[in-house]
C-alpha positions in Angstrom: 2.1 1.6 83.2 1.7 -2.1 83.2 1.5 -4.3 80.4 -2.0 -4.6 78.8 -2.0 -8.3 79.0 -1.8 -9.7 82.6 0.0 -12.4 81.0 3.1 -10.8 80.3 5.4 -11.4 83.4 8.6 -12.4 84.3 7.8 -15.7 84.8 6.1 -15.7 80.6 9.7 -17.3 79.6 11.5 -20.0 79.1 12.8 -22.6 81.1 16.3 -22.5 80.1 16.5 -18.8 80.9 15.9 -19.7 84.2 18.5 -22.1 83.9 21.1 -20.0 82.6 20.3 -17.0 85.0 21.3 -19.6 87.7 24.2 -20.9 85.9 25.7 -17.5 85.8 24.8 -16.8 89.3 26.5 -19.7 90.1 29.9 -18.0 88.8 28.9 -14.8 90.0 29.2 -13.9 86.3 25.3 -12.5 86.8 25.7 -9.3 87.1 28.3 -8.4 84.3 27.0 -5.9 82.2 26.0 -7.3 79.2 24.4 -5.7 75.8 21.7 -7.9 73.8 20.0 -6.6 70.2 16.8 -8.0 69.0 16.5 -8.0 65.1 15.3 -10.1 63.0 17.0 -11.9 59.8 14.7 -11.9 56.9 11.4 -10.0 55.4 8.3 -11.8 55.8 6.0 -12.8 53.0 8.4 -12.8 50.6 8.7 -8.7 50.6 10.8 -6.2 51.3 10.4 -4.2 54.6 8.9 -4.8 57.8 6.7 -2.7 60.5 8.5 -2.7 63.9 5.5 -3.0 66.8 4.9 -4.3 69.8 7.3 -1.9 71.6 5.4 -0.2 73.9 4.3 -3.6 75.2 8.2 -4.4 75.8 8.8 -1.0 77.5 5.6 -2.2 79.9 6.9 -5.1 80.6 10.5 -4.5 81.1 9.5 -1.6 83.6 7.2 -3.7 85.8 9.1 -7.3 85.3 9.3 -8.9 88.8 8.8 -12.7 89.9 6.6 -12.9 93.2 6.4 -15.3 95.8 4.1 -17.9 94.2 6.3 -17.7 90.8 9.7 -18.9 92.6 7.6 -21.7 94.6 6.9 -23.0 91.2 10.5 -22.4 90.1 11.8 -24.1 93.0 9.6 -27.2 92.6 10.5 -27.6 88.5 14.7 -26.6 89.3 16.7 -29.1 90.9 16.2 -29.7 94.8 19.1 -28.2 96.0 19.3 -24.7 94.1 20.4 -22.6 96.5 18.1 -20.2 98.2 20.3 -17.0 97.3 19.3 -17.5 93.7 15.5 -17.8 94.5 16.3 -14.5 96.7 18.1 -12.7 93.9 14.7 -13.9 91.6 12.7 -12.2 93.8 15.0 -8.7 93.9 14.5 -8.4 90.3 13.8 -5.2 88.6 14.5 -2.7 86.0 16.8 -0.7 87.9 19.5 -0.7 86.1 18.5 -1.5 82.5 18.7 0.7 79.6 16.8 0.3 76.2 17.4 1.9 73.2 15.2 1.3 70.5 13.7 2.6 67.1 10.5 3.8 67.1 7.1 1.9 67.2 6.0 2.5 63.6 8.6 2.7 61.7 10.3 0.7 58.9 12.7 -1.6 59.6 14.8 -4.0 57.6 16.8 -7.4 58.6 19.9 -7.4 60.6 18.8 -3.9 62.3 18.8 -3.7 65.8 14.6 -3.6 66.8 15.6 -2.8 70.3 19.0 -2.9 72.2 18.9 -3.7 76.3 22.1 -3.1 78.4 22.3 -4.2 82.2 22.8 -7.4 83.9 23.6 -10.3 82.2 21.1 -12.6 84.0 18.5 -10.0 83.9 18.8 -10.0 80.3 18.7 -13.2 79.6 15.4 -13.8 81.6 13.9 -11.0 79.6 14.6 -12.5 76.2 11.9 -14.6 75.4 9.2 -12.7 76.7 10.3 -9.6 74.3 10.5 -11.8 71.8 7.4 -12.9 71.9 5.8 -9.6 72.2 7.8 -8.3 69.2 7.3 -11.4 66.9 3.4 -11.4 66.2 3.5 -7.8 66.5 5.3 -6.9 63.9 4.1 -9.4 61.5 1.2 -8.6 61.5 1.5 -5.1 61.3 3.1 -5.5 58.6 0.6 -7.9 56.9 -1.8 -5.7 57.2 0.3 -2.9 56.0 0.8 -4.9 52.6 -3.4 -5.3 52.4 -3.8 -1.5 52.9 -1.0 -1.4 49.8 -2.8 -3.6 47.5 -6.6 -2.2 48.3 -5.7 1.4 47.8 -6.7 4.6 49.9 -10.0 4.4 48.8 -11.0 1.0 50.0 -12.3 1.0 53.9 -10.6 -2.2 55.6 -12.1 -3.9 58.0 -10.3 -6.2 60.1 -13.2 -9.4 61.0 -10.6 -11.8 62.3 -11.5 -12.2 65.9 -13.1 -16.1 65.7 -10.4 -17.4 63.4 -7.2 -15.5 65.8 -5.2 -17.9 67.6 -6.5 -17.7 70.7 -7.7 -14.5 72.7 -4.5 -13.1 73.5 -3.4 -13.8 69.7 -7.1 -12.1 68.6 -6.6 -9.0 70.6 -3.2 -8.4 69.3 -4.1 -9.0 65.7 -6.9 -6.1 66.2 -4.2 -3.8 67.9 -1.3 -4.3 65.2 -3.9 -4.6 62.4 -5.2 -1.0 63.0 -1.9 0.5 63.4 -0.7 -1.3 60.1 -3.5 0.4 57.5 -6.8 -1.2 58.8 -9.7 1.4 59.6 -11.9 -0.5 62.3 -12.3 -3.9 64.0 -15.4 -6.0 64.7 -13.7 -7.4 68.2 -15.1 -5.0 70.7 -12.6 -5.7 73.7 -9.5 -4.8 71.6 -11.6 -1.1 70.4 -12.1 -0.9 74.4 -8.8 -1.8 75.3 -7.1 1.0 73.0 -9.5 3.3 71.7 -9.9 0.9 67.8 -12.9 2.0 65.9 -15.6 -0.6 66.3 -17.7 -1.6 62.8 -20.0 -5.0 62.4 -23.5 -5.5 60.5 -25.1 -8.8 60.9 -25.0 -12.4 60.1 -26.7 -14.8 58.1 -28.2 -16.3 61.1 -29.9 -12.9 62.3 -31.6 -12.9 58.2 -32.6 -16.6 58.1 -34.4 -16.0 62.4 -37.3 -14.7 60.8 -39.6 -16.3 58.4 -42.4 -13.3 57.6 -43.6 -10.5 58.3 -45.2 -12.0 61.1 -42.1 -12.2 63.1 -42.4 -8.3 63.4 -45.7 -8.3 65.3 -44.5 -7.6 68.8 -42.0 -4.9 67.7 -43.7 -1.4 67.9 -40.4 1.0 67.4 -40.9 4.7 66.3 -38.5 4.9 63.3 -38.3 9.0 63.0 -39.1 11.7 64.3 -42.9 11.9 63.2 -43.2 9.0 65.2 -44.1 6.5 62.5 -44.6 3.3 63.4 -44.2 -0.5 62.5 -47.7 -0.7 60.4 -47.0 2.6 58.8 -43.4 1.8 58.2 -43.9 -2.3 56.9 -46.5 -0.6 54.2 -44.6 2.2 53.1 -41.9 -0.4 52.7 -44.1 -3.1 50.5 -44.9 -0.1 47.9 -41.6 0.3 47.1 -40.7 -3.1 47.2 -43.4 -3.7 44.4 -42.2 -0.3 42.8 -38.4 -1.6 42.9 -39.5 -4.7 41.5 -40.9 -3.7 38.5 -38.3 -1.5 38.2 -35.7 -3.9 38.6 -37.5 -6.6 36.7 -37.7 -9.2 39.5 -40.8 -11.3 40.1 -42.2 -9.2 44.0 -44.0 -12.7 44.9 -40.6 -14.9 44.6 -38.5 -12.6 47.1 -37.8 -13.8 50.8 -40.3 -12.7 53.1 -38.5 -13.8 55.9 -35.4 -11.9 54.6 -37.7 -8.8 54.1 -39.1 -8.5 57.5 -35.4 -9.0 59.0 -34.2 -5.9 57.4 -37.7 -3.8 58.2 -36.5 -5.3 61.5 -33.1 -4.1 61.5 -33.8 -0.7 59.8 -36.4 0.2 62.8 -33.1 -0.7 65.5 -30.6 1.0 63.4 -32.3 3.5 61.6 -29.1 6.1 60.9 -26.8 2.5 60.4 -28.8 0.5 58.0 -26.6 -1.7 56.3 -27.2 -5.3 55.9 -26.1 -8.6 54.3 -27.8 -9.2 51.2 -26.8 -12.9 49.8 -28.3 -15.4 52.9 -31.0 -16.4 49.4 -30.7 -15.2 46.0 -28.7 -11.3 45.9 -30.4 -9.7 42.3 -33.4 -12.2 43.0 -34.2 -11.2 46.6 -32.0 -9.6 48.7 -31.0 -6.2 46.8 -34.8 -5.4 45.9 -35.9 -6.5 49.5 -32.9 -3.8 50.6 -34.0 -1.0 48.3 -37.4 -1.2 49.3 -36.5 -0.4 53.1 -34.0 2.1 52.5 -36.3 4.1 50.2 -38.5 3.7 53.1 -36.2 5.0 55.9 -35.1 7.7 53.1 -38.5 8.9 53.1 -38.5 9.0 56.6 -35.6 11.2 57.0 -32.6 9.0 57.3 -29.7 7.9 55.2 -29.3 4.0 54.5 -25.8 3.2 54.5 -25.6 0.1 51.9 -25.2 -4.0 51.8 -22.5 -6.4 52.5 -22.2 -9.2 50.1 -20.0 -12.5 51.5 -20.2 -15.0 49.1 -20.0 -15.5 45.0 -18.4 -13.0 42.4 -17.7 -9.8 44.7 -16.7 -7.9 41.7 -18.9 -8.7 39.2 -21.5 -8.4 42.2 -20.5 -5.0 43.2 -20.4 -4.1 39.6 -24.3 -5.1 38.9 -25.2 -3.8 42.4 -23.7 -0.3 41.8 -25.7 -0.2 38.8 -29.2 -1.2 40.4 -28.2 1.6 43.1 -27.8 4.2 39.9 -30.7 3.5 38.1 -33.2 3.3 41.3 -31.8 6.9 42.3 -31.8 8.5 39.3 -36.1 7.2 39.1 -36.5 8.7 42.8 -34.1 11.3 42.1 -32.3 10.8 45.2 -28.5 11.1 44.5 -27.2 9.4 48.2 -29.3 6.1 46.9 -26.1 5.7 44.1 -23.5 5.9 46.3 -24.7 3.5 49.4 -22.1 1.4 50.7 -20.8 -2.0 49.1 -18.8 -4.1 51.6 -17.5 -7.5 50.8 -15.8 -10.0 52.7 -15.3 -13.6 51.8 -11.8 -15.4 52.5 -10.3 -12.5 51.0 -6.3 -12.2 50.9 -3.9 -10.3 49.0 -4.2 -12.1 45.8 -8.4 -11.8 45.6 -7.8 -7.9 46.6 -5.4 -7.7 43.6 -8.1 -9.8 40.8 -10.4 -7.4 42.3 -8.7 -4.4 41.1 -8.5 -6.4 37.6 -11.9 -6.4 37.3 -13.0 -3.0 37.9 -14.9 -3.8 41.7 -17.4 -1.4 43.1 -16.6 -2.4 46.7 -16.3 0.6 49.2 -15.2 -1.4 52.2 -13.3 -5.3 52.7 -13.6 -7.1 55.5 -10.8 -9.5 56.4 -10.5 -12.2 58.8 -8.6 -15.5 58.1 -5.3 -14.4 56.0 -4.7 -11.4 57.9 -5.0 -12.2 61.6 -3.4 -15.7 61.4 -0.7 -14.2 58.5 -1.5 -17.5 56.7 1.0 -17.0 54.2 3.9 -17.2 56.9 3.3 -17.6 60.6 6.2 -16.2 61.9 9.0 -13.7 61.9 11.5 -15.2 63.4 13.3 -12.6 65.7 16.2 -13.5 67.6 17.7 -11.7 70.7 22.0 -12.5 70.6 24.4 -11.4 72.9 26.8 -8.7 71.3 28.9 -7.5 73.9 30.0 -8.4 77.8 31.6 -5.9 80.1 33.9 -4.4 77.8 34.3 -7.3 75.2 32.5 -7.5 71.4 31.1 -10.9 71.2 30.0 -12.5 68.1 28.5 -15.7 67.0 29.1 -17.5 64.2 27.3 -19.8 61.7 27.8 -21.2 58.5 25.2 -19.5 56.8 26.5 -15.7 56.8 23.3 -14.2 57.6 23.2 -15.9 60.9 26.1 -14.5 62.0 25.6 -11.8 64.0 26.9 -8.0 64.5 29.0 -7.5 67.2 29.1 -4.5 70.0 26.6 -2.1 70.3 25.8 -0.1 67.6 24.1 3.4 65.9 21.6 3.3 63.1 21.3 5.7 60.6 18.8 6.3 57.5 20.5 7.5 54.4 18.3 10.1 52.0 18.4 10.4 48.6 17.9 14.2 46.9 14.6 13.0 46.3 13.7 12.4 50.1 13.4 9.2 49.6 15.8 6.5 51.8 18.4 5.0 50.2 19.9 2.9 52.5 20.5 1.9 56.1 24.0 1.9 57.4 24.9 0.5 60.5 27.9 1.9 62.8 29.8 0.7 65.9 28.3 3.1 68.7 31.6 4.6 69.0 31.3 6.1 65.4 30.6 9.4 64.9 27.6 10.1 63.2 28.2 9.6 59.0 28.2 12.8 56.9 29.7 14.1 53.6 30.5 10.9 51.4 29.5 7.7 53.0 31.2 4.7 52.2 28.5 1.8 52.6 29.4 -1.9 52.9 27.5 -5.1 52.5 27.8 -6.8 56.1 29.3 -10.4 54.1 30.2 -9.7 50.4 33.4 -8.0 50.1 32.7 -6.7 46.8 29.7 -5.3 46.9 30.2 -1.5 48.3 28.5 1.9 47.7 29.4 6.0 48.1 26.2 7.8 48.9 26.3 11.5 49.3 22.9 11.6 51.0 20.7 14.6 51.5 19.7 13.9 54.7 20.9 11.5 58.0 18.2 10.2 60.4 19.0 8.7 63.2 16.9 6.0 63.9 17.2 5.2 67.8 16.1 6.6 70.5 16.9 5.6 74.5 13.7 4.6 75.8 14.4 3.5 79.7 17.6 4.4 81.4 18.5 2.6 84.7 14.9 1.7 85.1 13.2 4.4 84.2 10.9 6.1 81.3 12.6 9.0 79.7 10.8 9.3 76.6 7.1 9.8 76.0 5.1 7.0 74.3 3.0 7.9 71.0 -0.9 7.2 71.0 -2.0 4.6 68.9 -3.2 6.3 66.7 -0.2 8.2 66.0 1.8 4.7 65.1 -0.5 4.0 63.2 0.1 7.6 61.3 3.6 6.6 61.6 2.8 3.3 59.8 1.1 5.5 57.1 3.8 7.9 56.5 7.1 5.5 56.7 5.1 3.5 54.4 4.4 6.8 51.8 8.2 7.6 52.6 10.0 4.6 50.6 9.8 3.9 47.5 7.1 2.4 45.5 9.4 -0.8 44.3 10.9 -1.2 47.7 6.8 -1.7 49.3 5.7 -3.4 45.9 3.5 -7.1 46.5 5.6 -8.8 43.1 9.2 -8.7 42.8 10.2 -6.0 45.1 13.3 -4.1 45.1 15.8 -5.0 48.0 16.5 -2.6 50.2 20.0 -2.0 51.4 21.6 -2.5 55.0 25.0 -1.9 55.0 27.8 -1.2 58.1 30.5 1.2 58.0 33.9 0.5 57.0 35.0 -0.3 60.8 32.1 -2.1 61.7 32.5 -4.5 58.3 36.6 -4.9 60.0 35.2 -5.6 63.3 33.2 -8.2 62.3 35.3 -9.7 60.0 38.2 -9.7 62.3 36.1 -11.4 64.9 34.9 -14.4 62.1 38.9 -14.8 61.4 39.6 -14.4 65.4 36.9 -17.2 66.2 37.4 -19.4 63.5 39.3 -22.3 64.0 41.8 -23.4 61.8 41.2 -26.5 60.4 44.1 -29.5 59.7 44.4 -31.6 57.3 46.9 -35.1 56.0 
């Protein structure tokens, strides 16, 4: 069970991990069992929840993490000359043996301030493993949850297609954008390695520059393909093509002689390779002008023949009033041929669409089936990062907290439980989180706000879910990892759970995280405890 990228290793981090591990080698402080959460402090793209992903790859990582002899050669020749050679020994001894993880689910909601994933064991191990967990967690997550947000504003009826392979940052940041984007509400990817790599539904059509190759019909005269199973072939197929293009035409009321021929014979072209999969982009010239009658007159063709044309893309221009008009040329040239599948082929657009075009769609009534989406969603163009952060909340037996002078940077000290809080409805209410040596809550829960004094809540809830679950203990696996596919129903379902005003694109409701009554004195007394007093004359 390695990680999936060949990247992730112990040596992915960053220098001053290094630097610290040695530090606290140094002073033999290494070893001290230490407890880290990773969490993050504030909802991206201006909403209110977050998909938690990329665990699995921390998990892989964690259980495989090891430097080997080439990594502490570079190590020694970047750290200064005379670190001692027990360190580099103790680098290469690393392992997972005795860390434990605890962490919520891959899938599931989460909220600021919650703890993603908890690691206990060595203090230097930990520390080395930050930034690589970190980074697998960031991206992950974000754009999960991006795409989550485009499967909320399309609809369930809408096919997403995720298109963003050549605009990802990077490889590595194109094969994770496939990944995440699936589990977060997409239906298929057009980047092949990532469907290979974990089982992702593969969909693509063509390009403009496959239409524009071919100039006429004479482009076609090498190609001798049987189309069906009568075994008709190119002549038989081009002609029985050209009537209906002339029958469309007049139909349609668009002048036969001024469509594309090139554009013509590139779909007869496509429709002989992909006979059951015909679906093609229709606006490389003129859409109502050349490309929808030159479609119509080969799908009637392959119809004829037996098979089912599946529809156009358009990626340019008015989608919705395009769709609109497009739909209706469907209707009318299946009602004349009385062939009901003709009226509802396929529309797919794509274009630069993002949240906001999805949303003017819907205004305006679209006929689009499908949407594919590149730009916005893989790169999260709207905001590029999460931000998660991995603090240090308690050493051998001792709380730790950090402080800042914005409240919501302080952190949570000790370890600590996560619980879900239902309402009678079934719906969450709130998310309370307790020092690990709480008992679970139950009966009437007294809910604080982790800064404001003031603001508190009872909730008699209907139900309590815990939402952590101990992953790795001392090294090893001790709970089975979910399919992708089943995150991704996870996704789904967390997503159906809340309510509609907490998932909403404008203005959403905040969603409460609160602590316990002791964990809100805990922290506090720590701020008073590690607060200086200031003088003053």
């Amino acid at each position: 069970m390695e990680p999936s990228n060949p990247l992730v290793k112990a040596i992915l981090t960053d220098f001053y991990q290094i630097t610290m591990a040695y530090a606290y080698w140094k002073c033999s402080k290494h070893n001290e069992t230490a407890c880290f959460d990773l969490f993050f402090r504030k909802n991206p793209f201006k909403g209110e929840f977050t998909l938690f992903c990329g665990l699995e790859e921390c998990l892989r990582h964690i259980l495989n993490v090891k430097f080997d002899e080439s990594d502490v050669e570079y190590l020694k020749s970047v750290l200064p000359h005379d670190v001692h050679p027990g360190f580099i020994e103790y680098l290469l001894s690393m392992d997972s043996s005795d860390i434990t993880v605890t962490a919520i689910p891959e899938g599931t909601i989460v909220f600021p301030r919650e703890p993603l994933i908890t690691l206990e064991g060595p203090l230097a191990k930990l520390q080395i493993l930050e930034t690589t967990l970190l980074n697998l967690v960031n991206f992950a997550s974000l754009v999960a949850t991006n795409a989550a947000r485009f499967r909320l504003v399309a609809g369930d009826n809408v096919k997403l297609l995720e298109f963003g392979l050549r605009r990802a940052q990077g490889p590595d940041g194109g094969i994770s954008a496939s990944r995440y984007c699936y589990v977060g509400g997409f239906d298929a990817t057009s980047n092949i390695l990532a469907g290979k790599m974990f089982d992702i539904p593969c969909k693509g059509t063509n390009a403009h520059s496959f239409i524009t190759s071919f100039t006429s019909l004479k482009d076609l005269e090498n190609l001798n393909i049987t189309v069906n199973r009568s075994s008709a072939h190119l002549e038989e197929f081009t002609k029985l093509s050209l009537k209906y293009k002339t029958e469309v035409c007049n139909m349609i009321s668009v002048n036969a002689s001024e469509t594309i021929e090139g554009e013509f014979a590139s779909f007869i072209s496509y429709a002989l390779t992909f006979p059951s999969a015909f679906l093609v982009l229709v606006d490389s010239y003129d859409v109502f002008n050349s490309g929808i009658p030159n479609f119509l007159a080969v799908a009637l063709a392959l119809n004829e023949l037996g098979f089912r044309p599946l529809g156009v893309r358009i990626d340019s221009g008015d989608l919705a009033y395009q769709s609109i008009e497009i739909r209706k040329t469907f209707k009318k040239v299946s009602n004349h041929y009385n062939v009901p599948q003709l009226a509802d082929m396929s529309i797919v657009g794509s274009n630069d669409i993002c949240e906001e075009t999805i949303a003017s769609l819907n205004q305006q009534g679209h006929c689009l089936d499908a949407l594919g989406v590149g730009t916005h969603l893989v790169t999260c163009k709207s905001q590029p990062a999460l931000g998660c952060v991995f603090k240090l909340v308690r050493i051998g037996d001792v709380d730790r907290i950090k402080l800042s002078e914005d409240p919501a940077k302080t952190t949570m000290p000790g370890k600590k439980n996560l619980y879900r809080l239902l309402g009678k409805e079934g719906y969450p209410l709130a998310d309370i989180i307790q020092n690990c040596k709480e008992p679970p809550p139950s009966g009437r829960v007294l809910c604080r706000h982790p800064n404001n004094e003031v603001k508190r809540v009872y909730i008699n809830p209907s139900g309590v879910v815990p939402l952590q679950k101990v992953y790795i203990k001392d090294g090893k696996l001790v709970e089975d990892l979910p399919s992708i596919h089943d995150i991704k129903k996870r996704c789904e379902a967390e997503i159906q759970n809340m309510r509609k005003d907490h998932v909403r694109a404008l203005n959403p409701t905040p969603y409460k995280v609160s602590v316990s009554e002791k964990m809100y004195e805990l922290m506090h007394r720590m701020i008073l405890e590690h607060t200086p007093i200031k003088e003053m004359e």
